[in-house]
C-alpha positions in Angstrom: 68.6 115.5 84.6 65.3 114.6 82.9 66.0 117.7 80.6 69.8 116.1 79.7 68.3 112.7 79.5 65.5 113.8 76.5 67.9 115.9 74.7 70.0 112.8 74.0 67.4 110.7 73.9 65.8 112.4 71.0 68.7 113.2 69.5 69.9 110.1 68.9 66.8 108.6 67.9 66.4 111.5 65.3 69.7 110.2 63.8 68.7 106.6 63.7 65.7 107.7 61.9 67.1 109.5 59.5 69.4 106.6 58.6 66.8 104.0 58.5 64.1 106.5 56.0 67.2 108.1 54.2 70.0 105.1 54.1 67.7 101.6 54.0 63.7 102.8 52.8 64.9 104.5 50.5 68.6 104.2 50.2 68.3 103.7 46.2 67.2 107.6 45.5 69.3 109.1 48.2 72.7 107.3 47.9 74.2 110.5 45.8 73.9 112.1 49.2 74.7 110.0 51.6 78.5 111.2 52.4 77.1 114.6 53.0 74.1 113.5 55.3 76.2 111.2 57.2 78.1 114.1 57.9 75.7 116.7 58.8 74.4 113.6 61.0 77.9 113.4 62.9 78.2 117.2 63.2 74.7 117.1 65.2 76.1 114.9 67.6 79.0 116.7 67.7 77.4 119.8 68.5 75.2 118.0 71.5 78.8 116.4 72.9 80.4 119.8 73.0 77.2 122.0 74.9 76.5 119.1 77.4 79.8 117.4 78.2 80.1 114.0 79.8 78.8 110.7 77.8 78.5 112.0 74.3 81.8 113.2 74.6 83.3 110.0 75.8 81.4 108.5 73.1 81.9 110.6 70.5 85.8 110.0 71.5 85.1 105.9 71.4 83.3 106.1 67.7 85.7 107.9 66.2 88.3 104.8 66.0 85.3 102.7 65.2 86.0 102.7 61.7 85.0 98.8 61.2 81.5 100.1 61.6 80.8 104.1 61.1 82.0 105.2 57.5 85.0 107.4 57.6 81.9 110.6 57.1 81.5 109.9 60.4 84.5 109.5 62.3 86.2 112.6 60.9 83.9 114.3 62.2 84.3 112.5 65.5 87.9 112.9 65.4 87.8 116.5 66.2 85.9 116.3 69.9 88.1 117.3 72.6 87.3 116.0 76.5 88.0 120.1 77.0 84.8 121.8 79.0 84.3 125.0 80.7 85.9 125.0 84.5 84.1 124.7 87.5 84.2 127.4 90.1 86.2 126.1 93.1 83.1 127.6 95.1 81.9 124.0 94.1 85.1 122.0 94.2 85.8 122.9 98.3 82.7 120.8 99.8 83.7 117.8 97.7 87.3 118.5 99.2 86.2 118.9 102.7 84.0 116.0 102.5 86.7 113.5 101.4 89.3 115.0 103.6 86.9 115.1 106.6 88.6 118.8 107.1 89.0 122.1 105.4 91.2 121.7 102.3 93.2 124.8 103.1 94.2 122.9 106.2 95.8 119.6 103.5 97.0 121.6 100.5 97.9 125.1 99.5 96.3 125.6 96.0 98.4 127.6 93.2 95.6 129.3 92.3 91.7 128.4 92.3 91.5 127.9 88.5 92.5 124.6 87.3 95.4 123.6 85.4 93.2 121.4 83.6 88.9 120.8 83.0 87.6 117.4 81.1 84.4 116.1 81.3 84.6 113.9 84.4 86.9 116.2 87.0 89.6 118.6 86.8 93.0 119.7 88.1 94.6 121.9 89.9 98.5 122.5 91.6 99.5 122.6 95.0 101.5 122.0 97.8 101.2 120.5 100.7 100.5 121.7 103.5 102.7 119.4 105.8 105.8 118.9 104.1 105.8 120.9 101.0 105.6 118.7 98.1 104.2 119.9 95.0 101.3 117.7 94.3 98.5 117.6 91.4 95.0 117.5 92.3 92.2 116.2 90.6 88.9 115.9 91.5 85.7 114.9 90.0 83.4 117.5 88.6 80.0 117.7 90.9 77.2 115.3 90.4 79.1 113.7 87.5 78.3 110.0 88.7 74.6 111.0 88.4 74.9 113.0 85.0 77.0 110.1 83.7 74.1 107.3 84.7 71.3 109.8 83.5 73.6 109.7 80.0 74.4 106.4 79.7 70.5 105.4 80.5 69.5 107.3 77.3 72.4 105.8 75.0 71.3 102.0 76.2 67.4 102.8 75.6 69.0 103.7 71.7 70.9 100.7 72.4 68.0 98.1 72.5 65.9 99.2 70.0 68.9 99.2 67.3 70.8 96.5 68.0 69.0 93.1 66.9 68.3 95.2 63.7 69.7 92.7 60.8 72.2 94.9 59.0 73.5 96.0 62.6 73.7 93.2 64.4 75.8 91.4 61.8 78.6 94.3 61.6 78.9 94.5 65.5 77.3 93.5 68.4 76.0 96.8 69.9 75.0 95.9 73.0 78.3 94.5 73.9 80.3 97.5 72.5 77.9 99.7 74.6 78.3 97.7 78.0 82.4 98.0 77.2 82.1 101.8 77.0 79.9 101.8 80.0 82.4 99.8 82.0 85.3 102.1 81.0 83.4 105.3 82.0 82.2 104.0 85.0 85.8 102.8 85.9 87.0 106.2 85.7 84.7 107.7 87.8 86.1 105.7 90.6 89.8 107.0 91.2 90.3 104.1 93.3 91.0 102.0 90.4 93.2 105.0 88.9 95.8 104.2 91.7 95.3 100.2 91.1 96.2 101.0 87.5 98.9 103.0 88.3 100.7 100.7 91.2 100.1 97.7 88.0 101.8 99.4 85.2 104.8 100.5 87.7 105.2 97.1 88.3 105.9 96.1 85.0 107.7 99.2 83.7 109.7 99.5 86.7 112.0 97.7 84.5 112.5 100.1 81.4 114.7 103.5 82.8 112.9 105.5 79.9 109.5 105.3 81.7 108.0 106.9 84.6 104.8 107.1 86.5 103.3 110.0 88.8 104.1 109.0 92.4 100.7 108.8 94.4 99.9 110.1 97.8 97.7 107.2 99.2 97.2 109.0 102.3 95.2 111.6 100.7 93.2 110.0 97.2 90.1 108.8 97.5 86.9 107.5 95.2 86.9 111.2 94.0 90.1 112.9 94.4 93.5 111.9 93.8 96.2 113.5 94.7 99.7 112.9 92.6 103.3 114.4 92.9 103.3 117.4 90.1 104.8 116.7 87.3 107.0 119.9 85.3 108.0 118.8 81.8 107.1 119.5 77.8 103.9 118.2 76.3 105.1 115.7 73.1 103.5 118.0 70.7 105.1 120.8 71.8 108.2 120.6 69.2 109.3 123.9 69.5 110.0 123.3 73.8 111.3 120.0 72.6 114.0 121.5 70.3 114.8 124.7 72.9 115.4 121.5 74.8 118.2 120.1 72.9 115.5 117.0 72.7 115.9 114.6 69.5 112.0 114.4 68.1 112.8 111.6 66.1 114.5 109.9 69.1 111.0 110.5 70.9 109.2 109.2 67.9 110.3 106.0 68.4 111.0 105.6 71.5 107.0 106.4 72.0 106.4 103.7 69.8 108.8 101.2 71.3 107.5 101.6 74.5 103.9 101.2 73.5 104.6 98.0 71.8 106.3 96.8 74.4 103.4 97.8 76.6 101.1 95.9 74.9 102.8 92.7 73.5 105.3 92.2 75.7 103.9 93.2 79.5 100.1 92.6 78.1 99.1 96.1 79.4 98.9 99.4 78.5 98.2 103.1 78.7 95.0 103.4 77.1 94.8 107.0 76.5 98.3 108.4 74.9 97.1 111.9 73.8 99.4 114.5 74.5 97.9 116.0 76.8 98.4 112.8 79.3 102.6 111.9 78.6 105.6 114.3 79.4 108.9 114.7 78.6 110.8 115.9 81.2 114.3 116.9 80.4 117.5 116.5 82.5 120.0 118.1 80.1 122.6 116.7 77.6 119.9 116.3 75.4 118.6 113.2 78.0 114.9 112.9 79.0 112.5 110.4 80.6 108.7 109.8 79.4 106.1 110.5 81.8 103.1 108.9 81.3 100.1 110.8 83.2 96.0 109.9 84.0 96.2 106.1 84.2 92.0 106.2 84.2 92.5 104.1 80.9 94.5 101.2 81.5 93.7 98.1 79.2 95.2 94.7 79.1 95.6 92.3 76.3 95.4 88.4 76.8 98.1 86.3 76.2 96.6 84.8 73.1 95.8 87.9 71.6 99.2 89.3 72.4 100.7 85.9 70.3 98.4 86.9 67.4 99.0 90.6 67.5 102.9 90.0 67.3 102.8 88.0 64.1 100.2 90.6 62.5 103.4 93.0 63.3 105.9 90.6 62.4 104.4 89.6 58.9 103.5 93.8 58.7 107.5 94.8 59.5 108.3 91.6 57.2 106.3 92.9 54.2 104.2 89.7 54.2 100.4 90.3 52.7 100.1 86.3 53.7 101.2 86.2 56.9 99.3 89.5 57.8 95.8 88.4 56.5 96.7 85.3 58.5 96.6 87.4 61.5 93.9 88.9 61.1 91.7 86.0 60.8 92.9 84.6 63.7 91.7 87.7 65.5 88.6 87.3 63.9 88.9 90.6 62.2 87.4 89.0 58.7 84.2 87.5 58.8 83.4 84.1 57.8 82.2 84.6 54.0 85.2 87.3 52.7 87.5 86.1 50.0 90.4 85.7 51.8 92.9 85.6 48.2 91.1 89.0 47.6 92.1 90.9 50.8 95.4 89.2 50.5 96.1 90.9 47.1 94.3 94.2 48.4 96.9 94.1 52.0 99.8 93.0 49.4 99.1 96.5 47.3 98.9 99.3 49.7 102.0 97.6 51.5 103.6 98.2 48.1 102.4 101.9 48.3 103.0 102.4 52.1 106.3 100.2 53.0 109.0 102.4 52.1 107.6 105.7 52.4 107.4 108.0 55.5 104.4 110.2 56.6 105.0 112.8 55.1 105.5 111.3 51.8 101.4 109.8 51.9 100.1 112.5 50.9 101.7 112.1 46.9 100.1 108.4 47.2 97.0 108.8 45.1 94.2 107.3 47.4 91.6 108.1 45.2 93.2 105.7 42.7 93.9 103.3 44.7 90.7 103.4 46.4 88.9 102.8 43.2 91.4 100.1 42.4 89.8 98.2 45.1 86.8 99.3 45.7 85.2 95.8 45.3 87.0 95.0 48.8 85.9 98.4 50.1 82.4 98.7 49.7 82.0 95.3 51.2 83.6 96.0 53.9 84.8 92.3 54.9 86.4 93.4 58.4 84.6 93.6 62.0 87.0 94.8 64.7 86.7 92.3 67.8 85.9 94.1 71.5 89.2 93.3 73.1 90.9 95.1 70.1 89.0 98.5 70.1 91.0 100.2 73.0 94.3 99.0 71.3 93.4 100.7 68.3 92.3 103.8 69.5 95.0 103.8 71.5 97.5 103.1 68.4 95.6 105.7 66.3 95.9 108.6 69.0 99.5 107.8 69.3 100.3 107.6 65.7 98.8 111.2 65.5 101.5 112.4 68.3 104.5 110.4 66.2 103.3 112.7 63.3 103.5 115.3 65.0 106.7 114.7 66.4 108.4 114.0 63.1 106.3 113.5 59.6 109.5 111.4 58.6 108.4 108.7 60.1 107.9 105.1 58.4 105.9 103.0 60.4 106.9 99.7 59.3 110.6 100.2 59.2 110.2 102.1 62.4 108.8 98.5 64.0 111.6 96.4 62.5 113.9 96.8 65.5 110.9 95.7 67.6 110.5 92.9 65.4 114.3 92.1 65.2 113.9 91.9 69.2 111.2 89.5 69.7 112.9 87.0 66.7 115.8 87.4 68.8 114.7 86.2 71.9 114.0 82.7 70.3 109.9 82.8 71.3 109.5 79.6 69.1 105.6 80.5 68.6 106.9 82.9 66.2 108.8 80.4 64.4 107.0 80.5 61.2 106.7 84.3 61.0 110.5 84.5 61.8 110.7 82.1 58.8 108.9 84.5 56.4 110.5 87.6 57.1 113.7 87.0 57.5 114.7 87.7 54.2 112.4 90.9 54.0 114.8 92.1 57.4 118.1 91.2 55.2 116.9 93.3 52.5 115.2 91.5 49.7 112.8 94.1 48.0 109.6 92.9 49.0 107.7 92.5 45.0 110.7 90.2 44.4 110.3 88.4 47.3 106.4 88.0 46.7 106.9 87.0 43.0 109.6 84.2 44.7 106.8 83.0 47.1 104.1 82.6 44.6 106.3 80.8 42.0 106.9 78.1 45.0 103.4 77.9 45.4 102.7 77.6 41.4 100.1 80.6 42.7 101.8 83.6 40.2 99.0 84.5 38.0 98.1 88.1 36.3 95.1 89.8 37.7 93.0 90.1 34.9 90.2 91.9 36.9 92.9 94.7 38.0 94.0 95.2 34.4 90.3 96.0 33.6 90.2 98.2 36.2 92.9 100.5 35.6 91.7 100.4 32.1 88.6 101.5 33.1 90.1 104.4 35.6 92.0 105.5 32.4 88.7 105.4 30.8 86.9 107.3 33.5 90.2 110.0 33.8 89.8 111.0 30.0 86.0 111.4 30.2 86.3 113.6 32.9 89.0 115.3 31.0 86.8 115.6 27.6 83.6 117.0 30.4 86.6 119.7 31.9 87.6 120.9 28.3 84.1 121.3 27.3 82.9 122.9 30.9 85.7 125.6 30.6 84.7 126.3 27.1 81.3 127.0 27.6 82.3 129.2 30.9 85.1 131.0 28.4 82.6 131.5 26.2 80.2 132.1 28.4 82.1 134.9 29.9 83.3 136.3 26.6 79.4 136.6 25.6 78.7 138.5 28.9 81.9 141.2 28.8 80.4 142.0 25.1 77.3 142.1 26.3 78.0 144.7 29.3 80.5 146.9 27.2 
């Protein structure tokens, strides 16, 4: 342990101090370089969360979706770690068995086979039956000594933790210390299955409602701190499209149905699966082309507060309405801006990539020309006038690792349009705290094209003016495009004649 708890220690700190000599002593001779550093920097970690496992994979997992205060160098890199770790041997597995069955386990359970199903970083899983009446059960248990590797982990990340975090151009981006006892409360959570079955008996109650949905039945008799012990669960992983369309299985359908429910799960119950990769949700078929979602591994269960849940559904309101105003409005009321942005300028940078992103699907993003519109607003970029508040992080990673399954499932996909019916639901249940969002979309949901219906609103607010400062910067990108052009020509002349001079040369 005192070997694990150096290695991470030091790793860590020889990160930090790369950044502070390379990124703030002398930032002004190195900044050419910084992109590729930063990502050399994240493939280090990356490389120390794969060999050892447990907390740096967990937090490698939680930085990646902290894009309000890593640069996107980093979290790409990030995005990649799987919680997937080498098995191990049931040899090991059978004490911690006996000892929380108070018998042998062969005496409980008939195992399928002594290989998991399944390995992560905390336990693993394996299929059975029961021994007294047969039922085919999952059962996961926690890997050995994985409370203790976990503390010894988490020990060196908070001992990063305190001599970072009151550092100035830290601590007013995020406040470390609380980000780090968030994480450490998650992890610790799940290390307890206890609170795996609390989770699941509070999100049955509340989707016990919705037909579509379905939770793992638990067998109480036999689940403990360390092992729990679930009916088993035979259906098709969401990513798996090809067993999805030998299914008779509508993708799209799933698509949105995924999303549906995890809106309603979160603004509409106020909680939430917090981990929808696909590797924890199943879609078990029951022919006809009908199917039910199963939603597996409850560890991660958030919830969102009732005033958050307000805010949140008119951000998604003014979002499905095409409504830059009403959006940025949300966000400030979730604190996402910090105090000294220019609000009118986020409004007009919002307003523009909803006029590149609101009527195209996924798989039409990748003809948008980022780097042009990235350099169109780079003034709101490279400040970077946005802090994501704590009780929103697990929402988004949640959202994010979802929205990569609803790629996945079908690339068709257009996000906002895909919410509208959500939307159209909630304006239709008359909630009259969403009276003045319902008031400025409603003609976006009829159909007005959304630049027509922003021109409308700013010539009622005598607010239409032309933006100067974006003419000069398209100019300017014109500019920039024809140097690079003229430097192209006159590279591939010299390598022409270059080449030309060498063929001579060796004839």
């Amino acid at each position: 342990m005192r070997r694990r708890y150096w290695r991470i220690l030091l790793t860590q700190l020889h990160i930090v101090t790369h950044i502070f000599f390379f990124d703030i002593l002398l930032g002004r001779w190195f900044r050419s370089s910084t992109a590729r550093r930063w990502q050399r920097l994240a493939q280090t970690f990356r490389d120390l969360a794969i060999d050892l496992g447990g907390v740096p994979i967990k937090m490698g997992q939680f930085l990646s979706v902290r894009v309000d205060i890593l640069p996107p160098e980093v979290t790409q890199v990030l995005a990649g770690l799987r919680d997937d770790v080498p098995a191990v041997p049931y040899a090991q597995i059978e004490p911690l068995l006996a000892a929380a069955w108070g018998t042998d386990p062969n005496a409980v359970v008939r195992f399928a086979a002594t290989t998991p199903v399944a390995a992560a970083s905390l336990g693993q899983v394996y299929r059975a039956t029961r021994a007294d009446d047969g039922r085919d059960v999952a059962v996961k248990v926690l890997r050995p000594h994985i409370r203790a590797i976990i503390e010894t982990d988490l020990a060196a990340v908070q001992m990063v933790v305190r001599i970072i975090k009151d550092y100035p151009l830290i601590r007013q981006r995020a406040d470390i210390q609380r980000v780090f006892d968030e994480f450490a409360l998650v992890l610790r959570e799940e290390l307890d299955y206890r609170i795996e079955v609390q989770n699941n008996q509070r999100l049955a109650a509340v989707l016990a409602r919705d037909a579509r949905i379905a939770l793992p039945v638990v067998h109480s008799d036999l689940s403990t701190d360390s092992v729990l012990v679930m009916d088993w669960i035979s259906g098709i992983a969401p990513d798996n499209v090809a067993a999805l369309t030998a299914a008779g299985i509508d993708r799209t359908a799933v698509a949105q149905m995924l999303l549906d429910v995890f809106f309603t799960q979160c603004f509409e119950y106020g909680i939430f699966h917090a981990d929808p990769h696909p590797g924890n949700m199943l879609i078990v078929p029951h022919g006809d082309g009908h199917w039910t979602l199963h939603l597996l591994d409850l560890g991660a269960v958030a919830t969102v507060p009732a005033v958050l849940q307000k805010q949140l559904r008119k951000g998604i309101l003014a979002v499905a309405g095409n409504d830059a105003v009403g959006t940025v409005e949300a966000l400030d009321a979730m604190g996402m801006i910090m105090g000294d942005a220019d609000r009118d300028e986020i409004r007009q940078v919002i307003a523009r990539i909803m006029d590149e992103v609101f009527d195209r699907s996924i798989a039409d993003y990748k003809h948008i020309d980022f780097v042009a519109l990235s350099h169109d607003l780079r003034g709101v970029f490279l400040t970077l006038p946005f802090q994501l508040p704590q009780d929103v992080v697990y929402l988004g990673r949640a959202l994010s690792l979802l929205t990569g399954v609803i790629t996945i499932l079908d690339d068709r996909t257009n996000f906002i349009q895909a919410i509208q019916p959500i939307a159209r639901r909630w304006l239709s249940q008359n909630q009259g705290s969403l009276l003045d969002s319902a008031v400025r979309i409603g003609r976006q949901l009829l159909g007005v094209p959304a630049r027509i219906d922003r021109v409308l609103g700013m010539l009622e607010q005598g607010t239409l003016r032309v933006d100067v400062r974006r003419m000069e910067r398209q100019l300017q990108r014109m500019e920039y495009r024809a140097a690079r052009s003229e430097r192209i020509l006159t590279l591939s002349l010299l390598i022409g004649i270059g080449y030309a001079v060498w063929h001579y040369i060796a004839s």
